[in-house]
C-alpha positions in Angstrom: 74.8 32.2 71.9 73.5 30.5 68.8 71.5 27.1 68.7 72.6 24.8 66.0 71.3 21.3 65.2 73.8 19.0 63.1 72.5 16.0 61.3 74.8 13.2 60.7 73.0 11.0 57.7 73.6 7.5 56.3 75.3 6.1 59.1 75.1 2.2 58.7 75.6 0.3 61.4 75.7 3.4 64.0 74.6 1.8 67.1 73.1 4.5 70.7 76.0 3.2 72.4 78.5 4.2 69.5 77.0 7.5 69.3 77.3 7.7 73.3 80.7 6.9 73.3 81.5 10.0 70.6 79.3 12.4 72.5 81.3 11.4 75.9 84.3 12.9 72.9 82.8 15.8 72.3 82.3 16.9 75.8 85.7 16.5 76.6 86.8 18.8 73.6 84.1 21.2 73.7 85.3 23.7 75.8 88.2 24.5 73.8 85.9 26.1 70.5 83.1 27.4 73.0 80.7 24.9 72.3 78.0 23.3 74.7 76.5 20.2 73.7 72.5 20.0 74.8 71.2 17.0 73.3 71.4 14.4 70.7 69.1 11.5 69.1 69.7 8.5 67.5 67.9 7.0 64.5 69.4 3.1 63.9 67.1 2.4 61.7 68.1 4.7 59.4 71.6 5.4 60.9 70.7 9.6 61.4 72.4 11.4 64.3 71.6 14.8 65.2 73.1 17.2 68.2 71.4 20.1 69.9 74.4 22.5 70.7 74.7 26.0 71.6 78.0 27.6 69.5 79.2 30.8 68.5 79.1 29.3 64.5 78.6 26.1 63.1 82.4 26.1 62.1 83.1 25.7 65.6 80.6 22.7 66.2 82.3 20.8 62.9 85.4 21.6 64.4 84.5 19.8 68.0 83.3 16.9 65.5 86.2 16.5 63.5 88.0 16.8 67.0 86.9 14.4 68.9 85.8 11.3 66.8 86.1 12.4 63.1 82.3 12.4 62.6 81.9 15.7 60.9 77.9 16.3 60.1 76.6 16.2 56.5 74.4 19.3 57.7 74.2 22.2 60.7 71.0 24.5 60.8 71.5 27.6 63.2 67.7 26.9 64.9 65.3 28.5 67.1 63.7 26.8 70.1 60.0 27.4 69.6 
């Protein structure tokens, strides 16, 4: 299955235990489109998200997003573990 990474940008104020609470979200919906969250890092500083997920298209991982919490990503890159 494909590896995408989304990136979330400009998030003010996004907090790791806000994003925590929205990934908790996401696994509960997942399942449903085929998805399989892997990972995901936080940047408060300068409010970035970005989730590791194996999907069978990034439609799919916005539509766990949008889902769950709302929090559809600005960008998802179909990536290669290297």
């Amino acid at each position: 299955m494909p590896l995408y990474m989304d990136v979330h940008r400009n998030m003010k104020g996004v907090t790791a235990d806000a994003v925590a609470e929205a990934h908790a979200k996401d696994l509960k919906v997942q399942g449903k489109h085929g998805v399989d969250y892997q990972h995901y890092w936080v940047d408060e500083k300068h409010g970035t998200i970005m989730c590791l997920v194996h999907a069978p298209s990034a439609e799919a991982v916005a539509r766990v997003h949008k889902e769950a919490h709302g929090l559809v990503a600005d960008e998802i890159h179909e990536v290669k573990q290297g």
